[in-house]
Every structure is written in structure tokens, then in C-alpha cells.
C-alpha positions as CSV (number, residue, x, y, z in Angstrom):
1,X,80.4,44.8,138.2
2,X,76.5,45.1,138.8
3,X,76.7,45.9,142.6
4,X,77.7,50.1,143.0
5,X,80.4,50.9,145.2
6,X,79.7,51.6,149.0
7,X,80.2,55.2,150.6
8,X,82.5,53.4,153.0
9,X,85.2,51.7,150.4
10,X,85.1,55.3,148.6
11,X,85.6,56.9,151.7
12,X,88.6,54.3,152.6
13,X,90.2,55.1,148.6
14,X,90.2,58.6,149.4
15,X,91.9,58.8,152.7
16,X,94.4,55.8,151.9
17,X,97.6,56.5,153.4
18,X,99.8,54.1,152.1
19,X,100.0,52.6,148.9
20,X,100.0,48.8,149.4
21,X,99.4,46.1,147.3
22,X,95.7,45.7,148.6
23,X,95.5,49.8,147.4
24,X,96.8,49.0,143.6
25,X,93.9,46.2,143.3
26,X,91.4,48.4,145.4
27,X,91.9,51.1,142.8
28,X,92.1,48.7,139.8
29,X,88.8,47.9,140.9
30,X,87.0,50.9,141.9
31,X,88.2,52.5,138.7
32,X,87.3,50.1,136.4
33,X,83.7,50.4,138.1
34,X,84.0,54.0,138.3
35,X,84.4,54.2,134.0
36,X,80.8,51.6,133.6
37,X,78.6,53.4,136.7
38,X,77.9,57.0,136.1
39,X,75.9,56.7,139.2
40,X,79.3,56.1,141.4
41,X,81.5,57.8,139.0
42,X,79.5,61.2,140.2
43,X,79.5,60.2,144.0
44,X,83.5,59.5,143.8
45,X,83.4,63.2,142.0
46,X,81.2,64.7,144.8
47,X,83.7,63.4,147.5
48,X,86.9,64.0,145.6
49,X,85.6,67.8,145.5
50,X,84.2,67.6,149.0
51,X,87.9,66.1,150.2
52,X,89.7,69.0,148.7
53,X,88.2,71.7,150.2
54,X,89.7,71.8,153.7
55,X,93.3,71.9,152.3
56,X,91.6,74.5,150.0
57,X,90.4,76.6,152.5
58,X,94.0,76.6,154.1
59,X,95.8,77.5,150.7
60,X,93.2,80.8,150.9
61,X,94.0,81.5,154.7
62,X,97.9,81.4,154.0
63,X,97.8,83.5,150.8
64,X,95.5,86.0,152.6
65,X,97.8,86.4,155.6
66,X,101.0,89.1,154.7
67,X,104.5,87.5,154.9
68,X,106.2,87.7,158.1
69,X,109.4,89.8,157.6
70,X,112.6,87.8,159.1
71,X,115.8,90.7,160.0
């Protein structure tokens, strides 16, 4: 594949909800790419990392906050 992956159809990988048939070939595709292009391998990195840290901001916000104590 000579043409690089767009920021949209990473974007769209990332925050796929379902796994459909149209998913399985979208990431046969995009990772198949992803092992020839360093250049998109490092942006799917970037937003992979980029992705994570809202639910990794919440993990540190729960474990910061004391149990509540049930009676």
C-alpha cells in the first residue's frame, strides 16, 4: 500500500464500537499497512497513547478518592 493512512480512518479504527465485518477487513488493512509504514505506524501509536489518557486520568481520580464506608 503506497498511499499512508488518513487521520480520519485512524480516528474511525480507534473509536469503533462494534465489531462488524467492515471492522475485521478495516483492521486487516490498516495493520498490514501499519507493519510496512513507520511513518503511520508512529501516528497510530501517538493516538492510541493520546486515546488512553482520558480513561487514565479517571483510573487516578478513583484510586485517589478514599472508599466510601457502607454500615
Amino acid at each position: 500500500m503506497n498511499e499512508h493512512i488518513s487521520f480520519e480512518e485512524m480516528e474511525q479504527f480507534l473509536s469503533a464500537a462494534a465489531v462488524t465485518p467492515q471492522f475485521l477487513a478495516q483492521c486487516a488493512k490498516i495493520q498490514k499497512h501499519l507493519a510496512a509504514c513507520p511513518q503511520c505506524a508512529r501516528q497510530y501509536k501517538a493516538m492510541l497513547e493520546v486515546s488512553r489518557l482520558p480513561l487514565e486520568a479517571l483510573a487516578e481520580e478513583a484510586a485517589a478518592q478514599p472508599e466510601e464506608q457502607t454500615r
